[in-house]
N, C-alpha and C positions, 0 to 999 in steps of 0.2 A: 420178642421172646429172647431171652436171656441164656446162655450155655448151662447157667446154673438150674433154670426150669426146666429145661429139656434131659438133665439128669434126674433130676428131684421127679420127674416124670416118673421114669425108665428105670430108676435103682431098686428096683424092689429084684430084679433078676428074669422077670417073668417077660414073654415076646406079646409085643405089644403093636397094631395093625397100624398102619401107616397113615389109614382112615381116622381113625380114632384117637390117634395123636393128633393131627390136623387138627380137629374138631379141639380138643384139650388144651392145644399152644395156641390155637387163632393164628397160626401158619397155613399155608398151602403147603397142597400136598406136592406139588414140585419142589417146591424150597427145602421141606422136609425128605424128600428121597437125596434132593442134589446133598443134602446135612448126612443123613445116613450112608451115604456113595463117601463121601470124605471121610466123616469117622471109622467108617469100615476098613479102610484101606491104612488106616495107621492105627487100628486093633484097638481101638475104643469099644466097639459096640460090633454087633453079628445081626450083618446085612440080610434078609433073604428078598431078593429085590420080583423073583417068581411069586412068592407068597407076601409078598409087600407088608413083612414085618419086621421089628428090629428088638434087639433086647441087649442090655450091656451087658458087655465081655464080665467072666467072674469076677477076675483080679480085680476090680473095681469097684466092685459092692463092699468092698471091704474100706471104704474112702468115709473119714466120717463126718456123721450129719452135721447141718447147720451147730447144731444145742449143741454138739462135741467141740466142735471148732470155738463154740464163744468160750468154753470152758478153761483157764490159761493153765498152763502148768508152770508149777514152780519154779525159777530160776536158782540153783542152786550153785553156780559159778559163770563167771565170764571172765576170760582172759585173756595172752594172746602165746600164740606157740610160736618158735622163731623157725624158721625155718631147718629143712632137714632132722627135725627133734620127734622124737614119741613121750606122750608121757601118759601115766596111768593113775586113775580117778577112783578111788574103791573098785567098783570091777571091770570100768570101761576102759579100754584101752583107745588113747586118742595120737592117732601118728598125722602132720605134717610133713604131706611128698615132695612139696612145693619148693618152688625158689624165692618164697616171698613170706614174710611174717602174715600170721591167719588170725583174727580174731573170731573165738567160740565162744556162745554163749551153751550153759549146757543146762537142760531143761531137764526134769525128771521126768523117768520114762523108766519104767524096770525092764522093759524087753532090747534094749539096746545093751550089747557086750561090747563093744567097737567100733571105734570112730575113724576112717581114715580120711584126708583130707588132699586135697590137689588140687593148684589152683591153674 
């Protein structure tokens, strides 16, 4: 079983029996609580280890699908910022914190206002 089944499981948001995942991954159900005991504890997913179910944390439903991921977004600049410089891109502001020259490549994406960078 792969990290990426075990999400593609689970991402719907809904809690899901610990039983039944077993059954779904071809995991054991020890391997999958000991998986659930770890992700739980660095806020991946919401353990109920009495009720032996699990479901992913919200913030993470929002990660997108496979089909989104093959989708490439345009590159519409690559360059390189020298160090200690900000500079601005129609409406993105892109600042270098760093002590070293950064090379950005800058993809379209309308929900981004700002880039800051630190290496």
């Amino acid at each position: 079983m792969s990290v990426d089944t075990f999400f593609a499981a689970i991402k719907n948001g809904a809690w899901h029996s610990i039983d039944e995942l077993s059954n779904q991954l071809a995991i054991s159900t020890v391997k999958l609580e000991e998986l659930s005991r770890f992700l739980s504890n660095r806020g991946l997913i919401k353990y109920e280890e009495k009720n032996h179910r699990i479901k992913i944390q919200p913030i993470w439903t929002l990660l997108p699908t496979e089909e989104e991921q093959k989708i490439p977004k345009n590159i519409i600049a690559n360059f390189v910022i020298p160090p200690h410089i900000s500079i601005d891109i129609q409406s993105t502001h892109i600042s270098n914190m760093s002590n070293v020259e950064v090379e950005v490549t800058l993809r379209l994406d309308n929900k981004i206002r700002e880039v800051a960078i630190e290496v």
